[in-house]
Backbone and ligand atoms as CSV (ligand in chain L), in Angstrom:
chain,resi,resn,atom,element,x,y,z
A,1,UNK,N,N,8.148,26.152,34.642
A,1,UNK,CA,C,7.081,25.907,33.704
A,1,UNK,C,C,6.965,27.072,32.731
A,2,UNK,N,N,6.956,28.241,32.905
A,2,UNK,CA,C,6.518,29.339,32.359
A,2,UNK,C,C,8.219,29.446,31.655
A,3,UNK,N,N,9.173,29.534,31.926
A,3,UNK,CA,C,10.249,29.558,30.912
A,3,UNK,C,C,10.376,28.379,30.056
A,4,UNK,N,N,10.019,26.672,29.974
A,4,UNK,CA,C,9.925,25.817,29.212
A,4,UNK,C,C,8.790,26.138,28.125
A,5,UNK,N,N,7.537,27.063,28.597
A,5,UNK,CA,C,6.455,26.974,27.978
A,5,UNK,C,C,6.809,28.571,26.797
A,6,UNK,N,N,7.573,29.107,27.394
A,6,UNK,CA,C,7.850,30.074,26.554
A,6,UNK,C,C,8.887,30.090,25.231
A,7,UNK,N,N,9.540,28.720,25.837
A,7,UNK,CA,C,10.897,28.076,25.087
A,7,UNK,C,C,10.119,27.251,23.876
A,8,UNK,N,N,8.826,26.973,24.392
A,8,UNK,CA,C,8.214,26.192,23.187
A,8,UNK,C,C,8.515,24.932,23.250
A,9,UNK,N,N,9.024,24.230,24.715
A,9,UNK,CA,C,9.238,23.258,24.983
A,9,UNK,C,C,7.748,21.828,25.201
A,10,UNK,N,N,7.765,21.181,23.914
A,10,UNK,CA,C,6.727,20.114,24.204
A,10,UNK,C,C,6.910,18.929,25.414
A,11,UNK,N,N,5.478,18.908,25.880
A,11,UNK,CA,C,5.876,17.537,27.016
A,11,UNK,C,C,5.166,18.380,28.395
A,12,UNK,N,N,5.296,19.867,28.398
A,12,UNK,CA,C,4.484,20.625,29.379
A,12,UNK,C,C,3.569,21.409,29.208
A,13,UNK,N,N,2.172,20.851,29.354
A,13,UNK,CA,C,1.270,21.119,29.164
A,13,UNK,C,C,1.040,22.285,29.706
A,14,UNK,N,N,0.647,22.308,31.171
A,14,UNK,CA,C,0.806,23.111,32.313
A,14,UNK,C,C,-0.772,23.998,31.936
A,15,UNK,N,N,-1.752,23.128,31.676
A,15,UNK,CA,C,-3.502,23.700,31.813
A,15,UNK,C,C,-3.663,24.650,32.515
A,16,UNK,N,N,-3.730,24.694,33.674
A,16,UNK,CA,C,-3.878,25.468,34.563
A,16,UNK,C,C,-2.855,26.890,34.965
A,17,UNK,N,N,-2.216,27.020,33.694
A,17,UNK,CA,C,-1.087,28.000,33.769
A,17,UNK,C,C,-0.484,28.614,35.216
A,18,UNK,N,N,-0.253,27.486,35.995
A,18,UNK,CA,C,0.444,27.775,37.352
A,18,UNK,C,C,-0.357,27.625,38.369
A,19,UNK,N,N,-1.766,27.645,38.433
A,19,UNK,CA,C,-2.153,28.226,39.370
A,19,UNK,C,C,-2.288,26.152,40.286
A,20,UNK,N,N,-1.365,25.280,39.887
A,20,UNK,CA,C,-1.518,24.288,41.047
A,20,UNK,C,C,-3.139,23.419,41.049
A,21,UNK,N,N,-3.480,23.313,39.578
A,21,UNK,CA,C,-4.749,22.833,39.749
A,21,UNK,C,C,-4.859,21.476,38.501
A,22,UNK,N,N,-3.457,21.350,38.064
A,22,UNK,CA,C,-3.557,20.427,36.922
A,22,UNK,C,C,-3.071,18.961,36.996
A,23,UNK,N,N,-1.842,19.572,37.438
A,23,UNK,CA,C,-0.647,18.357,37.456
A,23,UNK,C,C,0.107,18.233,36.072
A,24,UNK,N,N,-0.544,19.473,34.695
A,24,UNK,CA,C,0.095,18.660,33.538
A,24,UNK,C,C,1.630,19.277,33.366
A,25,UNK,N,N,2.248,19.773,34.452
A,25,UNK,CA,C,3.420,20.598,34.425
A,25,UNK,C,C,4.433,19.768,34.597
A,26,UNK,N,N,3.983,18.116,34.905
A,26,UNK,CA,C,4.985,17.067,35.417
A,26,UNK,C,C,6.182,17.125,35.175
A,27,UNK,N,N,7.646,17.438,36.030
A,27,UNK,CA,C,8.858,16.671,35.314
A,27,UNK,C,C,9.460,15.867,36.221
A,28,UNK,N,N,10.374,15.072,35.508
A,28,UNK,CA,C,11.319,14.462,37.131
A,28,UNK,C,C,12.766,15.516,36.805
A,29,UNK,N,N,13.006,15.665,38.323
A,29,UNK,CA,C,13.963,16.865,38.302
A,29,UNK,C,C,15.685,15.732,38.277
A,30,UNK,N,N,16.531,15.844,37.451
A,30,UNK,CA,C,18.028,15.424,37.629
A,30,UNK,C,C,18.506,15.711,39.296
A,31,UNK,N,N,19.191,15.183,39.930
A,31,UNK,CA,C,19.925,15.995,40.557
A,31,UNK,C,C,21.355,16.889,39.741
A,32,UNK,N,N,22.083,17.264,40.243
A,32,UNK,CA,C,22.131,17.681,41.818
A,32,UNK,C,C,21.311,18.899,41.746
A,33,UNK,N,N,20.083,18.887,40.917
A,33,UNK,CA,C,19.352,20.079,41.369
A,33,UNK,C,C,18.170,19.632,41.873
A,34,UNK,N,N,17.392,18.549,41.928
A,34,UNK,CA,C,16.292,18.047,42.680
A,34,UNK,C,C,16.975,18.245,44.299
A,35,UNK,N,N,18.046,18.454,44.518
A,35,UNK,CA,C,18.507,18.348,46.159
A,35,UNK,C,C,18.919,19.633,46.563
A,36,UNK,N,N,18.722,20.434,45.490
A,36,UNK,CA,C,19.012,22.228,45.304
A,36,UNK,C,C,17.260,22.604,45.828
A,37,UNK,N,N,16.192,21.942,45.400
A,37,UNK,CA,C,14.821,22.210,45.534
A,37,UNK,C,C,14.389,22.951,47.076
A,38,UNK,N,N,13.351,23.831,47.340
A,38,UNK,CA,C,12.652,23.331,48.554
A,38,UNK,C,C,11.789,22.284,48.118
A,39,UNK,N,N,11.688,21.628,49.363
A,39,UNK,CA,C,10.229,20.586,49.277
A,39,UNK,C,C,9.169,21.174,49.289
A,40,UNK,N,N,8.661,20.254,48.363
A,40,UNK,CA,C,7.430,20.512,47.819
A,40,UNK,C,C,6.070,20.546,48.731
A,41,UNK,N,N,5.630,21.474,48.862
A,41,UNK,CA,C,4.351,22.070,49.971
A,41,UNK,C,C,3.443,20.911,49.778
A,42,UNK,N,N,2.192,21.073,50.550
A,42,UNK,CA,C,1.596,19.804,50.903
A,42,UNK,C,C,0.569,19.972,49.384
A,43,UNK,N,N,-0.257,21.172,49.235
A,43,UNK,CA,C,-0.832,21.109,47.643
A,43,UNK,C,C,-0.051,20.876,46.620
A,44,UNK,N,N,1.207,21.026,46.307
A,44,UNK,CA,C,1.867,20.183,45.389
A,44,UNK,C,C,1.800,18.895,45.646
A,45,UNK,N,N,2.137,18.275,46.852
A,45,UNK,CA,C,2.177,16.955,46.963
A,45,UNK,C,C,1.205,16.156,46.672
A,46,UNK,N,N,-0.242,16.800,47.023
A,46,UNK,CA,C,-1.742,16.098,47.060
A,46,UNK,C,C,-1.491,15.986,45.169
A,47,UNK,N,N,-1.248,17.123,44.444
A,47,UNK,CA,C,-1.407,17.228,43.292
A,47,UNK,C,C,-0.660,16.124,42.383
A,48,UNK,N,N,0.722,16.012,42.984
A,48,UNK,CA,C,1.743,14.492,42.307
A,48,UNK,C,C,1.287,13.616,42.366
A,49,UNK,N,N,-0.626,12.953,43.052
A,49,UNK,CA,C,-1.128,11.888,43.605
A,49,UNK,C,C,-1.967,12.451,42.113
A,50,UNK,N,N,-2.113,13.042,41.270
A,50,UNK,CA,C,-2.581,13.308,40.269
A,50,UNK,C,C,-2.189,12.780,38.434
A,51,UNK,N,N,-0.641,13.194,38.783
A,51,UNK,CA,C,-0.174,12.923,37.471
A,51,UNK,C,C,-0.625,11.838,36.491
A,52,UNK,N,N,-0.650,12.023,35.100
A,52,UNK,CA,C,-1.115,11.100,34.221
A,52,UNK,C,C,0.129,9.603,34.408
A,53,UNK,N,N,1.792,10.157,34.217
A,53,UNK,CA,C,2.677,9.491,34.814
A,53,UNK,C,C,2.892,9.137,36.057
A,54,UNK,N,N,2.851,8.183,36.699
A,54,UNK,CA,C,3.160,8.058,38.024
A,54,UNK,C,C,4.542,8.521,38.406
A,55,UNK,N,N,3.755,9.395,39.969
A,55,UNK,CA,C,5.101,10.278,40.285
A,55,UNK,C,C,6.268,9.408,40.990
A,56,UNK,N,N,7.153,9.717,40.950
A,56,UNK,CA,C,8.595,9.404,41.629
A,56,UNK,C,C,9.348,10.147,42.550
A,57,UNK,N,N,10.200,9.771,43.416
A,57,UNK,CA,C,10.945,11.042,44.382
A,57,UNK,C,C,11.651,11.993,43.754
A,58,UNK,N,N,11.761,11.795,42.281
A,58,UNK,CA,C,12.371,12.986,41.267
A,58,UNK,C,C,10.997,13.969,41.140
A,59,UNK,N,N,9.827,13.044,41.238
A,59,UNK,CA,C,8.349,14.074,40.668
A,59,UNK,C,C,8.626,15.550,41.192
A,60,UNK,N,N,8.585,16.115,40.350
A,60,UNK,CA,C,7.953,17.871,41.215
A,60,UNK,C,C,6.661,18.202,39.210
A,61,UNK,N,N,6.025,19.262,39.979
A,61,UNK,CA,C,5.535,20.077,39.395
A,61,UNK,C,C,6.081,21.617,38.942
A,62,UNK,N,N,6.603,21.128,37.387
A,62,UNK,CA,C,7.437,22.751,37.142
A,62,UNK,C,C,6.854,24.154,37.664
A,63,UNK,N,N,5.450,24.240,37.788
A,63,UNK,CA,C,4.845,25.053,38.363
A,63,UNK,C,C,5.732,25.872,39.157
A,64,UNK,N,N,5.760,24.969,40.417
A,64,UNK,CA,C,6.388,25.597,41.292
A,64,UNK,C,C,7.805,25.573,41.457
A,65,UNK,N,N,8.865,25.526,40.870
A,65,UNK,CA,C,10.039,25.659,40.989
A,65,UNK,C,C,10.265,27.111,40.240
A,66,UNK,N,N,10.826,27.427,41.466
A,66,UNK,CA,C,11.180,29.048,41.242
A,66,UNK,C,C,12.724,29.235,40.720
A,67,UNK,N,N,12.756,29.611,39.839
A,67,UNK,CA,C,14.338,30.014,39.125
A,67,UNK,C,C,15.103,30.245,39.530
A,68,UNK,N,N,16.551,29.945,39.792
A,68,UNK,CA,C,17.350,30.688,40.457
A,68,UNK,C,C,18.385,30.537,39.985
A,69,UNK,N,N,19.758,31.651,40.193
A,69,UNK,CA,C,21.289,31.362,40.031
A,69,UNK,C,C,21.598,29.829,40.277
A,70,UNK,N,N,21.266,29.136,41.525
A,70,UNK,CA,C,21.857,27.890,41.618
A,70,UNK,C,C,21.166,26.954,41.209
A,71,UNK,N,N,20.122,27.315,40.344
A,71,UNK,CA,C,19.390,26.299,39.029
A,71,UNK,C,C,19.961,26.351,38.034
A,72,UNK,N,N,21.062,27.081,37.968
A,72,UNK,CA,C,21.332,27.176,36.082
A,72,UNK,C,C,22.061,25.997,36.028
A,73,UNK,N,N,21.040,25.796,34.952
A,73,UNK,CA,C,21.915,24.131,34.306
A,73,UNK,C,C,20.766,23.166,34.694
A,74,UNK,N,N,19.630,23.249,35.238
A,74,UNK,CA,C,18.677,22.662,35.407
A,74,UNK,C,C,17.957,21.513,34.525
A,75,UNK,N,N,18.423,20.289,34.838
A,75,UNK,CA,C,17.638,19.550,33.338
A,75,UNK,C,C,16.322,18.694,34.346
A,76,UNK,N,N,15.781,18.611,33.391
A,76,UNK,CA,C,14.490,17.658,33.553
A,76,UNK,C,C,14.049,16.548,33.103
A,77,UNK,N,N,13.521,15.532,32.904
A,77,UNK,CA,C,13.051,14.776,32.341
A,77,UNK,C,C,11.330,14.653,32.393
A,78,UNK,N,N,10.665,14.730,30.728
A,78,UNK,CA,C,9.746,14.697,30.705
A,78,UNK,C,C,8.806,13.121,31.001
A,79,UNK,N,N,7.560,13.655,31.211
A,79,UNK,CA,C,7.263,12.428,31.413
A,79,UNK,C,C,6.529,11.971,30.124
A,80,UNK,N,N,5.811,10.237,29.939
A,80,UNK,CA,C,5.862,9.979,28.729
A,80,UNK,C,C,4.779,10.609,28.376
A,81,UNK,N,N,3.377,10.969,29.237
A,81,UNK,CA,C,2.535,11.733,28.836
A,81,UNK,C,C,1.758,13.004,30.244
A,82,UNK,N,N,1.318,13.543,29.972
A,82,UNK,CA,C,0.980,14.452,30.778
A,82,UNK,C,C,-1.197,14.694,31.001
A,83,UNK,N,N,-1.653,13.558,30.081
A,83,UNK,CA,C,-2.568,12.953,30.146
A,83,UNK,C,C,-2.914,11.251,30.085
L,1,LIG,S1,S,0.597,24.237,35.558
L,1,LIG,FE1,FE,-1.126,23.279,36.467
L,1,LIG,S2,S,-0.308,22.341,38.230
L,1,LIG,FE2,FE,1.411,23.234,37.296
C-alpha cells in the first residue's frame, strides 16, 4: 500500500493509512504471488467482510503485504471501487 500510494498509484485509497481500519487498500493479488503470501490474520479477514468490492480468494488488503525479494514482480488488480 504505502509503495503504490507513493507511486501515485489511483484505485488505493488506503484511509486509514495502514493501520487495518478501512478496507480501502483492496487488491486482488495475481498469482504466483498470492501463493508467495502469508495468510491473512484473522483482523484482515474480519476487514475483507468490509470491502466496497466484494472480496474474492485473490482479496488481500495491500496494507498488509510486506515487501519482499520474492514479491518482485508483484501485480495486482484493482478493484472497481474502493467505496
Ligand atoms: S489502509 Fe486501511 S485497511 Fe489498509
Amino acid at each position: 500500500m504505502e509503495a503504490a500510494v507513493a507511486a501515485g498509484i489511483d484505485g488505493i485509497a488506503a484511509d486509514c493509512g495502514g493501520m487495518l481500519t478501512c478496507a480501502t487498500c483492496h487488491v486482488f493479488v495475481h498469482e504466483p504471488f498470492a501463493s508467495r503470501l502469508p495468510g491473512a490474520d484473522g483482523e484482515e479477514l474480519a476487514m475483507l467482510a468490509f470491502t466496497a468490492t466484494p472480496a474474492t480468494p485473490a482479496s488481500r488488503l495491500s496494507c498488509q503485504i510486506r515487501l519482499s525479494a520474492e514479491l518482485d514482480g508483484l501485480t495486482v488488480e484493482l478493484p472497481a471501487s474502493q467505496y
